[in-house]
Structures are given as C-alpha cells and as structure tokens.
N, C-alpha and C positions, 0 to 999 in steps of 0.2 A: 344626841340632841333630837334626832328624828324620833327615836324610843320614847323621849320622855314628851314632844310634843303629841303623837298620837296617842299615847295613855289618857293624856290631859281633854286631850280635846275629842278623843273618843267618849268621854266619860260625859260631856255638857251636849254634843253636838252629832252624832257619829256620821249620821248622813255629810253634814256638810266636811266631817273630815275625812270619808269616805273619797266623795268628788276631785277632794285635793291629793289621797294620794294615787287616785287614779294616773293623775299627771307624772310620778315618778317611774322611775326606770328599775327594771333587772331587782337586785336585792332589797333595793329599797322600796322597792312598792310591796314586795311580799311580805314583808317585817313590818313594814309600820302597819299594811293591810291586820294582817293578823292582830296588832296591840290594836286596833283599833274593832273588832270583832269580839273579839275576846272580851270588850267590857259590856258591847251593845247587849251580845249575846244574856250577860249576867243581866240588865235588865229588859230585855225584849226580844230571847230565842227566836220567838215564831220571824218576827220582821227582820232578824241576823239573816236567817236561814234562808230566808224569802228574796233578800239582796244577792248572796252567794249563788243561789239556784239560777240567777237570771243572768250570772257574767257569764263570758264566751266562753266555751268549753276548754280548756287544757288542764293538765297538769295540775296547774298551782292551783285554778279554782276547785277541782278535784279534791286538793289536799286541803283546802281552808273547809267545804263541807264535811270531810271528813271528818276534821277536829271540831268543827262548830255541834256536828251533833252527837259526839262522843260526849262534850258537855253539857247540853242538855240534855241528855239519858242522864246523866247526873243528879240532874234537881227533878226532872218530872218525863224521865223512861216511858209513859205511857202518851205524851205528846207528842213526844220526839220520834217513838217509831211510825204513829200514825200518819205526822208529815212525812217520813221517810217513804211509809208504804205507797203512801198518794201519788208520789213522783210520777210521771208522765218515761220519763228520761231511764231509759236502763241505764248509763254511766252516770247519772246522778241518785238513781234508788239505791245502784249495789255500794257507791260511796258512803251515803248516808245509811243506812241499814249496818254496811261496817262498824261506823262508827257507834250507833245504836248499841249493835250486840256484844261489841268489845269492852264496851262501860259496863254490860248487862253481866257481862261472862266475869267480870274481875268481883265482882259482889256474889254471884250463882249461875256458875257455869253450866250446868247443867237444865236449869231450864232456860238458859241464852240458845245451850244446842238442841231443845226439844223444839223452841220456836222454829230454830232455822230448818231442822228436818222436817218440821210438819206443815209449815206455812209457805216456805216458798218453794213452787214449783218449775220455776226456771234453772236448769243443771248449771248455767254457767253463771248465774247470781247468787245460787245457793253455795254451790263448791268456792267463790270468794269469801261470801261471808263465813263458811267453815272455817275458813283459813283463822280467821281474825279469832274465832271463840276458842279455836283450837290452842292457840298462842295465849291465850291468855287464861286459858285450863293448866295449859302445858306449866305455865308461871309461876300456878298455886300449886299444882301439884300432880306431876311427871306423870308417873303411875297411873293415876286416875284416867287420866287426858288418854295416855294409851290404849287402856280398856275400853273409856266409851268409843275411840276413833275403831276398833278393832270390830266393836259388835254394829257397827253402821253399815249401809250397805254399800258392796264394792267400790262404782267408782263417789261415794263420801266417803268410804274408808280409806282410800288413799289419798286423797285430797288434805284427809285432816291430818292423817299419819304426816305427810309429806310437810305439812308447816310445823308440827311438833318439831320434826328431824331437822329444818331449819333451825327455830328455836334454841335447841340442845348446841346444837352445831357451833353456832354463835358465839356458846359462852365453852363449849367444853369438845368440839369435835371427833377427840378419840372415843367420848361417851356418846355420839352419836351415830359413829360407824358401830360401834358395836353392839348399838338398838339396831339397826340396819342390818347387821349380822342375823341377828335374831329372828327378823321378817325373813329373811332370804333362804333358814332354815324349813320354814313350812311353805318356801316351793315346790310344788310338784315334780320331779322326779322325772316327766316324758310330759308330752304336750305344747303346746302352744304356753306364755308368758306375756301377760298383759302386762302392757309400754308403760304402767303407772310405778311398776316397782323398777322400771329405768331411770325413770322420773324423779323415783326418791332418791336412790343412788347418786345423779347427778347433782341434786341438790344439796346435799351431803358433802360433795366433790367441790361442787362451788364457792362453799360456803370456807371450808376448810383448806383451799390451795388460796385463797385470796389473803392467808395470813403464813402458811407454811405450805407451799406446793409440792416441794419434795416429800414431805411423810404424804400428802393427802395424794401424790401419784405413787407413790409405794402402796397405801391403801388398795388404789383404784384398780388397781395388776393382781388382786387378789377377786377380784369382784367375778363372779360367772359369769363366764363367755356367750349362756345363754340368752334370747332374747335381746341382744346385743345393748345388756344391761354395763360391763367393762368398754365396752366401746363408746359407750355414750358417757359415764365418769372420767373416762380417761379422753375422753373430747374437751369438758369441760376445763378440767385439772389444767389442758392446753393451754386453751384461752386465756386462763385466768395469769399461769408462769408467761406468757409471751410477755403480757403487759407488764409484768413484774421484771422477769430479768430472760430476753428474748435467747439470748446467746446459751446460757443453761437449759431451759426449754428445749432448745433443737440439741440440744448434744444425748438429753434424755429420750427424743423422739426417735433416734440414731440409735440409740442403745437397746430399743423393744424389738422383738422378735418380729420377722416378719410378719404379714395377714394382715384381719383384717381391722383389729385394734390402733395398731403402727397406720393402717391408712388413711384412718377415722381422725388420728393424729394431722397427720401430715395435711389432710386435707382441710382441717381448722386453720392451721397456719397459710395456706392459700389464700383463702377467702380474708383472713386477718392483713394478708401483705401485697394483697395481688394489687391494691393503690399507690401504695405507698412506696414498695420494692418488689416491683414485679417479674424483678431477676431471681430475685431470691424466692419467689413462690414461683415462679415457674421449672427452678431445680425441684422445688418440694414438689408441685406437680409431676416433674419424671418418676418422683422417685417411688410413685403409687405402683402398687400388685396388678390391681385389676385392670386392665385395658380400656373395660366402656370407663371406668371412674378416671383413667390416667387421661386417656385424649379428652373426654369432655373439661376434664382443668387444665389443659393446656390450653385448649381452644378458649377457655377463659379468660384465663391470664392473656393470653397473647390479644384479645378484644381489648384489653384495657392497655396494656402497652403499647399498642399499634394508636392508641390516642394522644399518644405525651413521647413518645421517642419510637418511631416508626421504624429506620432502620436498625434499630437494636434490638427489635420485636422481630424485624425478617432475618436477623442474622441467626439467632436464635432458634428460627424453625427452620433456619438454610442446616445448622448441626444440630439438630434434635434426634434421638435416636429414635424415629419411627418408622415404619412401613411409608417407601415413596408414596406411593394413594394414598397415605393418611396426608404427608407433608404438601402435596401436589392438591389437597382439598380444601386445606387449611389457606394455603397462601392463595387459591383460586375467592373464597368465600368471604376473607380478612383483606384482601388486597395487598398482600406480602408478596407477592411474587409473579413477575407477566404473566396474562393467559396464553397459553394456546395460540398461535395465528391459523385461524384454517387453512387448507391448501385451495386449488381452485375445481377439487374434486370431492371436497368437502371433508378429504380425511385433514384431523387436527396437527398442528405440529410441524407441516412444512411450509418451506417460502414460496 
C-alpha cells in the first residue's frame, strides 16, 4: 500500500509526498523515498538530485544519490556528470560520479575509464569510482576489464583488478582465485610486496568463505606467506566461518600450523568475542606465539571483562600462564588485584 501510494503521489506532487515520507520510519521511509524519486527524477533530475544532495549525510541518502544519478546518466550523461562534478561535498561527488560512470561504463567502458583516469585527480575519489567502471567492464566482458585494469597505473591497477576479483568472485569464486593465481605469478621473486595484492587476496577470501568457508580456507593456506598476503586471507576466511558456524571455525584455527598465520587467526577471533565471550577470547588470546601480540590481547580482553563480571576477569589473570611482572602489571593497571601497601620505609609489599 505504501508502494502504490508513493508511485501515485510521486508522480502529481513529489515534493509534498517527499515531506510526508520524511515522517516514516526505518524501511519504510527508504522504499517509499526511493518510488518516490524515481518518478520525480523521470521528469525533473536536476530538482531530484538537488533534494537528495541536501538531506543529512548517511548511508541511505548516499545510496538514493547514487541511484538517482545512475539514471540520469541514462537519459542525458552529460548533465548529470556536470551536476556530479559541481559537488562541493567529496562523499557526495564520489557517490554521484559513481553512479554517473557505471551507467557510462555499461553502454562504453572504456571511455567511462578514460574519464576517470584523466579527469579526476583525487586518488581516493578516483580509485572508488574505478571500482564502479571496473565492475561493470568486468559484466560485459572479463578479458577486456583485465587488460585495461593491468596497463593502468599501480595503485588504479589494483584498485580496478581488486573489484573485477569481487565481481568474478561473486558469481564463480574458484574462477576468481584462479585470476588471482595468475597475478601472484608475476610477483617478484625477492623484495618488498605492495599491501594491494593482500588486498585482493582478501577480497577474494571474503567474498567466497561467506558462501563456502571451508574450500575458500583450503584456498587461503595455499596463498604466499609473503607480504603477509595468507595471513590476511586467512584473517578474513575467519571472520566470515565465525559468523557462519563459530564452532567449526575454531576447530579449523586449532588445526593450522603454528606462526604467524594461526595468530593472525586466533587473533580475529579475539577482537570478534572479546564482548560477547570474553572467556572464550581470552583462551584465544593465550593461545598466540608472539608474546608483544599474546599480552597486548590479553590485557584486552581482560579491559572488557573487568567491565561486565570483574571477578571472573581477576580469576582468570589469578591462572594465566604468564611471567608474575606481566600478571602483577595487569592486575595493578585493570584493578584485578590489591596493590602493593608500602612499608614505612617506603619499600612496597610490607605491613
């Protein structure tokens, strides 16, 4: 009913049906908003657009500019990017301009990505809007979308690569690790490895454990140690099995070889539990290699415990297996445990 009133009265009135769904709540204001946009838009872009740019910043007004000028690149591309460019607002240029060049890229990809490379000069407005032409190159056709992302310069060549690998990911995942295989081939050999081919790796990880975690962590255990590019897949791969089924997760994270993969693990699961069960991340806490990384998550875990059940956070560091000075700095700093009484010679410790 809300559907078919905003179509209706978008279509005679939008402003004043505008005002009225301003008054609804949560799902219902974005849906009717949107029928209601959607038709203004068909006969008055520029005043659509002009509405949307002036509501308070979040999220959904984000995503309604988005869409509003996706279609109008549709009927007249050369207004639309103009109002786009005008923007005052970088979270409202880089939305709109998205939306611009994704409608641009689906009709000719290729001069949607000659704009983006040669016209905008902000790395963090341009590398979004990559995102968007890449995706929608990638749509029409794989191949292509690779080579131009490939001859662009480093960081736009990962940028664009990294939403193709999305993209692929999405619909076909084992066809995306295996485009991923094929970058990781003409790694270098010795040297230093730019954080961007971690980056794809992870997103790759992401995309594909959030439907099958197990192959997409079998995957991720193949990936090079380098660059702490398996570290950061198999971080993800984490996150994504905890929320899925937590119990298999941690039998899998038990299962990896020690280092520093297994800590990179262990140590998503902390930060994911340490509100919720912070018994249970704080075992994951011991159970790190490194010593600055094990005390700093313990000393974590135990801040947040020490706020919701106090004595079960000092019981905890009463049996923790660390060096007394660690346990004796912890409970002095957290309030787990009496300090000290000076004596009247000012050594600590006597009555």
């Amino acid at each position: 009913a809300l559907h078919r009133l905003a179509s209706r009265w978008g279509r005679s009135d939008p402003r004043a049906a505008l005002r009225w769904s301003e008054g609804l709540t949560g799902r219902d204001q974005f849906s009717t908003m949107e029928d209601i946009l959607r038709h203004w838009s068909e006969e008055d872009p520029a005043a659509a657009a002009d509405y949307v740019a002036r509501l308070p910043g979040s999220e959904h007004s984000l995503h309604l500019l988005r869409d509003l000028s996706h279609r109008w690149a549709e009927t007249d591309r050369t207004a639309a990017l103009e109002w786009s460019m005008a923007l005052d607002d970088p979270a409202l240029r880089m939305r709109a301009l998205r939306g611009v060049t994704s409608s641009w890229a689906e009709h000719n990809p290729a001069e949607a990505a000659a704009f983006t490379t040669d016209s905008l000069e902000n790395t963090n407005e341009r590398h979004h809007v990559l995102e968007a032409v890449a995706r929608r190159w990638a749509e029409r056709d794989l191949q292509e979308a690779l080579q131009w992302a490939r001859d662009l310069e480093p960081g736009d060549q990962h940028r664009a690569t990294q939403s193709v690998l999305r993209l692929v990911a999405e619909h076909n995942p084992s066809e995306a690790a295996a485009l991923y295989q094929d970058i990781a081939n003409d790694l270098p050999a010795t040297g230093q490895i730019s954080r961007e081919y971690r980056h794809m790796a992870q997103e790759v990880a992401r995309v594909w454990s959030s439907s099958s975690p197990a192959d997409a962590a079998q995957w991720a255990m193949t990936l090079p140690e380098r660059g702490s590019i398996q570290r950061g897949a198999v971080g993800d791969v984490t996150e994504q099995w905890m929320r899925i089924d937590s119990m298999a997760a941690g039998e899998w994270i038990r299962s990896l070889p020690s280092g520093r993969t297994r800590d990179g693990a262990s140590e998503r699961v902390v930060h994911m539990t340490a509100h919720t069960d912070p018994g249970s991340a704080f075992a994951w806490a011991q159970s790190i290699s490194e010593d600055h990384r094990r005390f700093g998550l313990m000393h974590h875990t135990l801040t947040q415990w020490s706020n919701t059940d106090r004595p079960a956070a000092q019981q905890a560091l009463s049996t923790a297996d660390i060096p007394p000075e660690i346990r004796q700095r912890f409970g002095a700093e957290l309030g787990l445990t009496p300090a000290p009484v000076p004596s009247n010679d000012g050594q600590p410790g006597a009555e």
